[in-house]
N, C-alpha and C positions, 0 to 999 in steps of 0.2 A: 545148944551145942549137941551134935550126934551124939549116940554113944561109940564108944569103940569098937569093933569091932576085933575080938579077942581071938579068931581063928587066921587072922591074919601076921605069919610071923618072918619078918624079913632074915633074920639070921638062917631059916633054912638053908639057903641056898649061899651061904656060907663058911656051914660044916666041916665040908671035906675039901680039901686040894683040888681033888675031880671035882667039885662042886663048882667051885669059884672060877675053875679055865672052862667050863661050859657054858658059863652066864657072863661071861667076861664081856665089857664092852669097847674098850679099847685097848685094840694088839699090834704089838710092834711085829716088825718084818726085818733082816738085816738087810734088805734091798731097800729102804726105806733111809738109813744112812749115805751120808756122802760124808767122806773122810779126809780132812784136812792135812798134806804134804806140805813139806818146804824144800823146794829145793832150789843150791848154787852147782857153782860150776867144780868140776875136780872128778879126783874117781875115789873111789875108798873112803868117802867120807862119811861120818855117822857122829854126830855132834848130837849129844843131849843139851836139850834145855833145862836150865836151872830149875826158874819158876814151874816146869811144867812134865812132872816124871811121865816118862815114857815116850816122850814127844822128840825129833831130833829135826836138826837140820840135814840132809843128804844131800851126797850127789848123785847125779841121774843112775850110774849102775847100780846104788845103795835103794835106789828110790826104784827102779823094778821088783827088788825084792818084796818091797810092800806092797808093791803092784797083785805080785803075785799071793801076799797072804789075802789081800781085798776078793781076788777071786776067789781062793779056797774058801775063802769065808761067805762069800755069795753077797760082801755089801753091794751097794749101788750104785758107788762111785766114787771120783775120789775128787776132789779142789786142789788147786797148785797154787804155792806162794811163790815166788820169785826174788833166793839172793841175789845180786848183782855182784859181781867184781868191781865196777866203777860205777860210782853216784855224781850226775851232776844236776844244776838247778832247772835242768828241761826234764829230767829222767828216760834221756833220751837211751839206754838200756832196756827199756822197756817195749822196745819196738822192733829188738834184734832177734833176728832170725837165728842165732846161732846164741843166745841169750838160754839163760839155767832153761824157762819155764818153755818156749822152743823146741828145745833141744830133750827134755823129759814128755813133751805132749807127742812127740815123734815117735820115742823109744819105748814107750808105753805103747801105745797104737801100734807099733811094727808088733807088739811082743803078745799084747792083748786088749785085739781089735774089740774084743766085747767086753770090756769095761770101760766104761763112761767117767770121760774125764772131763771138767769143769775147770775154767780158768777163772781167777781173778784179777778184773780190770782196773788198776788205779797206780798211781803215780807215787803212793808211799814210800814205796820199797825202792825206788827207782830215783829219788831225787836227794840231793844233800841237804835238804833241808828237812826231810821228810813231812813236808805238809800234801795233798793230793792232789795237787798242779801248781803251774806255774805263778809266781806271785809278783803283785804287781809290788812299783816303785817302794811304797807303804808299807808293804809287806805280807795285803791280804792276800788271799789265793783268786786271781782272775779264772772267773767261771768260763764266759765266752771260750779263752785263748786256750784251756784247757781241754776244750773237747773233740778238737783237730788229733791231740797227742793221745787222746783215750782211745778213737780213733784208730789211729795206727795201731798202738795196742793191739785192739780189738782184732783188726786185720790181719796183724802177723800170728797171732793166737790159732784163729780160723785158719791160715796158710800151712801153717803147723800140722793141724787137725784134729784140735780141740770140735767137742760134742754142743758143749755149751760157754757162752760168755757170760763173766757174771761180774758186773763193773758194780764197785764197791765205794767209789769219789765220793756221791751224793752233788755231782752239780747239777745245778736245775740243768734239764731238757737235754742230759747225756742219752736219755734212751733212742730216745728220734734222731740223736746225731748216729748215733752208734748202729742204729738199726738204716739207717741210709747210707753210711760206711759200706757195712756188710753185703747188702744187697748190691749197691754200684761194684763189689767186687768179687761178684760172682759166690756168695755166701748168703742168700736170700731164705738157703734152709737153715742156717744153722741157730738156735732161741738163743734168746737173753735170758738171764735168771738176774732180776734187777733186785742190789741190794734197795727196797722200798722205802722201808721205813727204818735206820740206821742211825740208832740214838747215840748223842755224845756221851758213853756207858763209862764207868769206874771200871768195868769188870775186862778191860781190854788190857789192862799191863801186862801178864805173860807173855799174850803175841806178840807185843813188839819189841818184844823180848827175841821170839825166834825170829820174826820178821827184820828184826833190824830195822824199825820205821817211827824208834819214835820224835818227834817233831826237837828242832833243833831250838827253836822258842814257840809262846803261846800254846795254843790248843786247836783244834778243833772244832769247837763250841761254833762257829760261823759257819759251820754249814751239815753238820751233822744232827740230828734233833736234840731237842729239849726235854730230858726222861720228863718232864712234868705233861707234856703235850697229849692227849690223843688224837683227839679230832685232827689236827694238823698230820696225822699218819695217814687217815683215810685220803686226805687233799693230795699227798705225797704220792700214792699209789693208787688214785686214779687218775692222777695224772700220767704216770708211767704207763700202765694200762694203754690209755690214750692212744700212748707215744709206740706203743706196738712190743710192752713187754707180755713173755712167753709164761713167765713164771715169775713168782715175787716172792721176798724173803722181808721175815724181820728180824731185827741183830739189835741184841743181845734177846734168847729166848728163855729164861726163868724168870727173868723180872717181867717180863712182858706179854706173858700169858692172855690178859686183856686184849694187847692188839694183836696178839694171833688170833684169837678169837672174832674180833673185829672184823678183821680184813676181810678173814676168809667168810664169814656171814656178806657182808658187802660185794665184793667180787665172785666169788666160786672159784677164781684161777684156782691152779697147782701154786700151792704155797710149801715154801720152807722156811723153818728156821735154823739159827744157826746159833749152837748152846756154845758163848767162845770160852776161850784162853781161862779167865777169871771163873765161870763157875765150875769147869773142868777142876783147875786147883784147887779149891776150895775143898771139893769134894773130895780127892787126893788128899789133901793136906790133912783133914779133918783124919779121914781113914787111917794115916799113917801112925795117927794119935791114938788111936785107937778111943775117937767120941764116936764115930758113927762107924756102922757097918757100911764100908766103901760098895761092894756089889750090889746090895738092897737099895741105897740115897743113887747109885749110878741110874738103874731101873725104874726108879719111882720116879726120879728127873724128866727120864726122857718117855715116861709114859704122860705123867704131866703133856709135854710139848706136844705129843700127839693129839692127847685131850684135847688141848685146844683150839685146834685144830692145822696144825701142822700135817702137811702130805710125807714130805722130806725132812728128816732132821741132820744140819752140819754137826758133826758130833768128834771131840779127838778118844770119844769111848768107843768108837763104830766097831772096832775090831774085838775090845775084852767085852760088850755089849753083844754081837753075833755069837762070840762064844757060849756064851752065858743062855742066849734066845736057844742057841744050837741042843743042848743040852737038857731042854725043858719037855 
């Protein structure tokens, strides 16, 4: 066995504050978030979520507003969830041009053409049953007949003048559909941001809390992954690759550090993830208890996700997170 070498002493460069941000190997950016909206139809509206302080439901002139702190804040972007007024079993809401998510990817873009707004594609929010397509006789969710309506989706988003699409379903071969959609309708620029690998996670209660998506019976578990899974992650998101995605996500991002790490070793794409609803709270929760220091667990979280190598993180911290970066 060597001997030690005793001139060698790692805490130097640990010392000082100035010490540790000069040696530092992984640094967040508020351009580096994208910031999750919700919004329905109305004016004046500003609905807090329960499970989720700080977090609201708007409507579109409520939802400029945040528009506008996203820029002072210099994030990078923002994702839209879409309330409906009417829910039926097609979620055929979801394709309406004059629909909540429409009608805010408009008014953002007229108001602030340089900020990057990102849709999310899927049928949850959109259907009364809120499972993420149409389902057949049984009751499963038909993948095939589903990906016509993602689809359209997809297309009215684009018409609107969403930056990017980010179809969230998980049915097998939505990217190829959805990237031949786009392209036959004159949208051949605009990327996909494929949710990849989109595990059936505990950590989803709050959002469909604000989402209004949670499923009327069963679960999810049939087409969403298996937290025990990896290897089936990689298989997931090279397939998507394949299928001509622009960028790829994995959902939920604190438990899943591994396959962020993964991916992005395997691919190279621009990866994001997306830290949801559930570890948001948590952290929140914790903080209001005063067990954890809420700003230090907010920071350490989402330097974690970068760590492992996340490009993008979806974060509902994007805003007291840039403050906080803003500051240092």
């Amino acid at each position: 066995m060597s001997a030690v070498d005793k001139t060698v002493r790692l805490r130097r460069l640990r010392r000082t504050d100035a010490l540790r941000r000069v040696v530092r190997e992984t640094r967040l950016d508020s351009a580096q978030f994208l910031w999750p909206l919700f919004v329905r139809s109305g004016q004046g509206i500003r609905t807090p979520i329960g499970s989720m302080p700080g977090v609201f439901q708007t409507s579109v002139d409520e939802l400029l507003k945040d528009a506008q702190r996203a820029v002072d804040a210099r994030i990078g972007g923002i994702l839209l969830f879409g309330i409906p007024d009417d829910k039926d079993a097609t979620g055929s809401s979801a394709w309406d041009p004059h629909g909540p998510v429409a009608e805010a990817v408009r008014a953002v873009k007229r108001e602030y053409p340089q900020l990057l707004v990102v849709t999310d594609v899927c049928m949850c929010e959109y259907t009364d049953h809120g499972h993420c397509g149409l389902l057949t006789a049984e009751g499963d969710v038909d993948n095939d007949a589903t990906l016509d309506l993602l689809a359209r989706e997809a297309v009215a988003h684009a018409e609107a003048g969403a930056d990017i699409i980010a179809p969230s379903d998980m049915m097998d071969h939505r990217i190829g559909h959805l990237r031949a959609a786009l392209d036959a309708a004159g949208y051949a620029h605009i990327p996909i941001m494929s949710y990849a690998a989109k595990y059936a996670s505990a950590f989803y209660g709050p959002f469909r809390e604000a989402a209004e998506s949670t499923p009327s019976f069963g679960d999810r578990r049939s087409y969403q992954m298996d937290p025990a899974n990896a290897r089936e992650a990689l298989r997931e998101v090279r397939q998507d690759v394949q299928e001509g995605a622009d960028i790829l996500m994995v959902k939920p991002a604190g438990t899943y550090l591994d396959i962020i790490a993964a991916v992005k070793q395997d691919t190279g794409l621009p990866l994001a993830a997306y830290q949801v609803s559930g570890e948001y709270s948590m952290i929140k929760a914790a903080a209001e208890r005063g067990w954890i220091d809420g700003e230090r667990a907010m920071m350490e979280s989402l330097v974690a996700i970068a760590r492992a190598g996340a490009d993008m993180i979806i974060t509902y911290f994007a805003l007291e997170a840039s403050a906080v970066l803003a500051r240092r």
